[in-house]
C-alpha positions in Angstrom: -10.3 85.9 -10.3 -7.7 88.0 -8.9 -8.9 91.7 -9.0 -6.0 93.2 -10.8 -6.1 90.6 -13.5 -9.9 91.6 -14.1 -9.3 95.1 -13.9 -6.7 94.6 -16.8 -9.0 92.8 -19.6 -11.6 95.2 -19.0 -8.4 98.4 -19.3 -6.6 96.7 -22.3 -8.6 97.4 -25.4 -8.8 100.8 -24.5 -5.0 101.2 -23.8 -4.6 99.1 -26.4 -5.9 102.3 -28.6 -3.7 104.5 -26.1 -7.4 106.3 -25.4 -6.3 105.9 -22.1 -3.7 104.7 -19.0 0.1 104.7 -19.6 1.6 105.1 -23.2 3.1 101.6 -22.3 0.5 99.2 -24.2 2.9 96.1 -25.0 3.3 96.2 -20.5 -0.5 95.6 -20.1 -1.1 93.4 -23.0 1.8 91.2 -21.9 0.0 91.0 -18.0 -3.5 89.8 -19.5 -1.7 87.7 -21.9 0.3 86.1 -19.1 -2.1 86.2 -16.7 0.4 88.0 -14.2 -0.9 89.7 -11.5 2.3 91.8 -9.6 3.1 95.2 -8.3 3.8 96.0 -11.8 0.5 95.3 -12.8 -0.8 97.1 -10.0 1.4 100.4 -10.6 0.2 100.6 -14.0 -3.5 100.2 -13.6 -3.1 103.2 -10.6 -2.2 105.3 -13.3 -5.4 105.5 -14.9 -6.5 109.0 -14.2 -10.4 108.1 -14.4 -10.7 104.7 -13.3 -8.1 104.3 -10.6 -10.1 107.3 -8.6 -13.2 105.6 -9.2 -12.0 102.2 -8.0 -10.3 103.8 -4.9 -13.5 105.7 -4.3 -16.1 102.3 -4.2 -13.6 100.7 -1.7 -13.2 104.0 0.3 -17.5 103.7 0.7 -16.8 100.2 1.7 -14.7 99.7 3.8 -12.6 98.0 1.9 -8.7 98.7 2.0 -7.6 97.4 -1.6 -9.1 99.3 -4.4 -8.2 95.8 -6.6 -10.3 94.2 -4.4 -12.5 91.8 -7.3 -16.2 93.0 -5.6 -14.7 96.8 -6.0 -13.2 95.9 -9.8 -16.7 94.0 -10.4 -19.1 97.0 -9.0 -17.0 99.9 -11.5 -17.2 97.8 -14.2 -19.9 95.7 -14.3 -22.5 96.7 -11.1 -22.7 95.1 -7.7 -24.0 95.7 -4.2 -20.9 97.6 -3.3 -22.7 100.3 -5.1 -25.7 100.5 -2.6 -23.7 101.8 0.3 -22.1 104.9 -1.6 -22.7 108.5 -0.3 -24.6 110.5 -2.1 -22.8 113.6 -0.6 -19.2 111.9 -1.2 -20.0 111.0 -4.5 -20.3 114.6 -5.4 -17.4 115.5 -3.6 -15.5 112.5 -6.0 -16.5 113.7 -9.1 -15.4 117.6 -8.7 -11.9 117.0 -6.7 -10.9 112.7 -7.1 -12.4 113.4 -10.7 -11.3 117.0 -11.5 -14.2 117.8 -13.4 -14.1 121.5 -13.4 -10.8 121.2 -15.1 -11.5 118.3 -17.4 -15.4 119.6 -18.8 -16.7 123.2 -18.9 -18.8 124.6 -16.3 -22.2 124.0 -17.7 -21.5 120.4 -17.9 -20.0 119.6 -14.8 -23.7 121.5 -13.2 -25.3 118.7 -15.4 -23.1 115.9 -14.2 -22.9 116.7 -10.5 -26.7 117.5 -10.4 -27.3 113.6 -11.2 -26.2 112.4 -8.1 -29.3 113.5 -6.2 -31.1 111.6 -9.2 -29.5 108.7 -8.3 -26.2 109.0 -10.1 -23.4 106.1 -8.8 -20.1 105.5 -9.5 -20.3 102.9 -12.3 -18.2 102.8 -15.6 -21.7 103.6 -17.7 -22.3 106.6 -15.8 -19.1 108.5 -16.6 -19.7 107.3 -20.4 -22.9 108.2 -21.2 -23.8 111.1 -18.9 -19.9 112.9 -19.2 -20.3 114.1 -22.5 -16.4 114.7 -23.1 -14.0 112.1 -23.2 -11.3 112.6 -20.4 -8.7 110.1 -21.1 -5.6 111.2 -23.3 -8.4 112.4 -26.1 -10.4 115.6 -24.5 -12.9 115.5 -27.5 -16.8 115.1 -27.5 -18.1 111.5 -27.8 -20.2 110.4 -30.7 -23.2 108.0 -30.5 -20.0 105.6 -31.4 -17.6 106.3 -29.1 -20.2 106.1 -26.4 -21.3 102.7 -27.6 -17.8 101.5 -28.0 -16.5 102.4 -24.8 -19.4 101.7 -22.1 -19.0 97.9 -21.6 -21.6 95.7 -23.7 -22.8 92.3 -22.8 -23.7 89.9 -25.3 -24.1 86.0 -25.6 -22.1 84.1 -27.9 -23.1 82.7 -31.3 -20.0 81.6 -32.6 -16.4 81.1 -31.9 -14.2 81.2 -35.0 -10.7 82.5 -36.4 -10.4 84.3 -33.1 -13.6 86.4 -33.2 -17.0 85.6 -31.1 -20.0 86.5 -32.9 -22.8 87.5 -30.3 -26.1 88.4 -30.1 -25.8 92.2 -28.3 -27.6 95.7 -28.3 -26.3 98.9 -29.7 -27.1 102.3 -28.7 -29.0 104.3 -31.0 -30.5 107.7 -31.0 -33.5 109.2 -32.5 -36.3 111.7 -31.7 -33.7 113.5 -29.2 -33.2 110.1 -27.0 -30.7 107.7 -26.5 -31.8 104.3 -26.2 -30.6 100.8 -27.0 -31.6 98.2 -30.3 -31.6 95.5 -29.0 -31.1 91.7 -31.3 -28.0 93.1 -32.6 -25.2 91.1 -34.0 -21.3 92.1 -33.2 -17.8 90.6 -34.1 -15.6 90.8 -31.2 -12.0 90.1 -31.0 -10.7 87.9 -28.3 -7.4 88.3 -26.3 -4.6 85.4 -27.0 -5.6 84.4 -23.0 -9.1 84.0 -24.2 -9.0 82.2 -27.7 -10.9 79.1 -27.8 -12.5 79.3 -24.6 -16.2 80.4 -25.4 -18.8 78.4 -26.2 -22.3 79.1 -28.1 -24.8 80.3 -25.2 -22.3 81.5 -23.3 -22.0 85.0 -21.9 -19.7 88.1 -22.9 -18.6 91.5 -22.0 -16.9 93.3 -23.7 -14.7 96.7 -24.4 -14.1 99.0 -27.6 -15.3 95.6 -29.8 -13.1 93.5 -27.5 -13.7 90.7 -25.4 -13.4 91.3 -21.4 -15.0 88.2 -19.9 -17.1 85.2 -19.3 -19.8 86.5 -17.0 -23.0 84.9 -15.5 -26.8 85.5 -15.8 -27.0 87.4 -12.5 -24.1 89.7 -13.3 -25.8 90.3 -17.3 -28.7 91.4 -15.2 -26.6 94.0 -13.1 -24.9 95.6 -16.0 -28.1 95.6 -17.9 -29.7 97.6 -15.1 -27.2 100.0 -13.9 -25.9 100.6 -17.9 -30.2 101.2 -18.2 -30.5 103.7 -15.1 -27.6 106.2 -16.3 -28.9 105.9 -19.7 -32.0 107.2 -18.6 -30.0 110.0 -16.3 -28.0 111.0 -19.9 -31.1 111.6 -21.3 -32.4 114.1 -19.3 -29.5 116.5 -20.3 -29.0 115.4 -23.8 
């Protein structure tokens, strides 16, 4: 799939809440609804103050020259190799000046964020949710064991397909004796985009977004946002 498109399903639900991007939601919903991929599309997406940086970061590492690039989208969002050659010392250098942490996060935080990336920190979606305590988007407010579940990117595989909603078979995070971890055999209503409706079939795979669907994905790519979503979950509760 072209990378911009991709990007998109993954930004909408999100923007859709206006949690973050533009204040333009009807532009990006029309795009994924469309299935247009333009400057346009690629203008908006840039203004994303926390993933754009991250995206143009991964392709920096690599090599590559387009930050939409679908293996750079794929390794932010969901985990690929891309993610193997990233510096450990340019990663810290990204997350104080191409994130602007110390303005974003007190001090104290932004020792407990920068000091993962010897620990094996990357630049993945589930890293900045679950180890940035603060949400930096338009809404500077502490995340919740909810908002942290809602806005890392959930995989799941399809039960059912009705009325526009997939039921799926998922985990949730949870949180008990001072650790974050996930319960797993959980079952979730998702909503599905108007490009989306009617596609999915029982047995199929899922991500998904703030409780809305992002995309059909594969065994192998379950696998790598199972593992890198489980490694920065294990870095978050260090610091918890």
């Amino acid at each position: 799939m072209n990378g911009l498109l991709l990007c998109a399903r993954y930004a909408l639900a999100p923007n859709l809440l206006k949690y973050c991007g533009p204040m333009h939601q009807d532009t990006l919903s029309g795009y994924v609804s469309e299935q247009v991929a333009d400057k346009g599309l690629q203008e908006y997406l840039s203004q994303f103050e926390t993933l754009f940086p991250y995206l143009r970061f991964i392709a920096t590492e690599n090599g590559i020259s387009d930050p939409f690039d679908p293996r750079v989208v794929e390794s932010y969002w969901i985990g690929n190799d891309l993610l193997t050659h990233i510096s450990m010392k340019q990663f810290w250098g990204h997350l104080i000046d191409g994130q602007s942490l110390k303005k974003k996060i007190p001090q104290t935080m932004v020792k407990w964020v920068v000091g993962k990336v010897p620990k094996g920190a990357l630049p993945h979606h589930s890293f900045h949710v679950l180890n940035v305590f603060l949400r930096t988007g338009h809404h500077a407010v502490a995340h919740t064991l909810l908002t942290m579940d809602s806005c890392r990117i959930g995989w799941g595989k399809v039960q059912s397909n009705k009325n526009h909603m997939l039921t799926v078979e998922t985990q949730q995070l949870s949180y008990k004796d001072g650790q974050l971890f996930f319960q797993d055999r959980v079952t979730k209503k998702l909503t599905v985009p108007l490009s989306f409706r009617n596609s999915f079939q029982p047995g199929e795979y899922v991500t998904y977004h703030w409780n809305s669907v992002c995309d059909r994905v594969d065994e192998t790519q379950v696998r790598n946002l199972k593992k890198y979503t489980l490694w920065h979950l294990y870095l978050a509760n260090q610091t918890i």
